[in-house]
N, C-alpha and C positions, 0 to 999 in steps of 0.2 A: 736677556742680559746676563754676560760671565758675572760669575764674583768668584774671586781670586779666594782659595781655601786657608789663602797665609794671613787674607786680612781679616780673618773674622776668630773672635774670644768664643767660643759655644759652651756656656756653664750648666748645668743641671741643678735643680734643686727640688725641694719635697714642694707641692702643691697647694695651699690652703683651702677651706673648707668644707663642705660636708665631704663624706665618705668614705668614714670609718679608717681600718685599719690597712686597707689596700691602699690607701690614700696616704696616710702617715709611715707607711714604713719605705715606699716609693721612691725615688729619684725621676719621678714621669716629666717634670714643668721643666721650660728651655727658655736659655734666655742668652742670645745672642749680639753682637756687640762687635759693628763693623768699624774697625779702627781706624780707618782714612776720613770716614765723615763724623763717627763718633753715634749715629744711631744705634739704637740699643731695643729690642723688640723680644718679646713676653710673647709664649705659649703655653696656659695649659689646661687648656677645654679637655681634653684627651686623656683615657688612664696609661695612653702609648706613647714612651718617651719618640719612638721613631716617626708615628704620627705628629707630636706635635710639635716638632725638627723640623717635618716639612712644613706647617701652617707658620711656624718661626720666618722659614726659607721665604715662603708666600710674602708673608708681612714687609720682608725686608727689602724685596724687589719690588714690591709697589710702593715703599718710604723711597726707596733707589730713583725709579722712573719718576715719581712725583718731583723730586727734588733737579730732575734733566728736565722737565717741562716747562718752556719759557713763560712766563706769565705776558697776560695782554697788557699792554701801557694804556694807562688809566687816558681817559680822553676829558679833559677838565668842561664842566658847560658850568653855564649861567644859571640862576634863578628864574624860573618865571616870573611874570608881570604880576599874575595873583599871590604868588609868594610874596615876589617884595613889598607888597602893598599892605601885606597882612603882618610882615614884618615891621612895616614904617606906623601902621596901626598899635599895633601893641606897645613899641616906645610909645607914641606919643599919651596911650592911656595911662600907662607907666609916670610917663612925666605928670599929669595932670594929677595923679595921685600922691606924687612928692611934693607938687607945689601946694595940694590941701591940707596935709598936714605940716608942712612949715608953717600957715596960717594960723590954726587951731590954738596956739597956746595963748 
């Protein structure tokens, strides 16, 4: 799949937690931001801002392809027989229990 270099934001920033001072003084973490769809995809496993550019890259084409994938049409079915029977059971113990405590007072 192309993707077009004009539709994408590619920002850098520092990283969060453990790992010290190589970690905090860094620009390594990528976070990338495809403007036609508005997906927005985070990288940063990596202390290599160039590495984790490309797992960014990675992320974004399978958010891409994901979103070109037609989904199945749901195919609607019925209840079984022991369902509905166990459904029309339960109201009706339902009901017999509303109708003994209206009695009760």
């Amino acid at each position: 799949m192309e993707i077009d270099d004009k539709d994408l934001v590619i920002t850098t920033y520092k990283s969060t937690g453990p790992g010290g001072q190589k970690k905090n003084k860094t620009e390594s973490a990528v976070r990338i931001k495809h403007l036609p769809t508005g997906i927005l995809v985070t990288a940063s496993e990596s202390r290599s801002q160039h590495a984790n550019r490309e797992k960014a890259m990675e992320r974004l084409r399978e958010r891409l392809a994901a979103r070109l994938r037609r989904r199945k049409p749901r195919v609607p079915t019925r209840p079984g027989k022991g369902a509905v029977e166990r459904r029309l059971a339960e109201k009706k113990k339902q009901g017999e229990r509303k109708r003994e405590r209206s009695q009760e007072p």
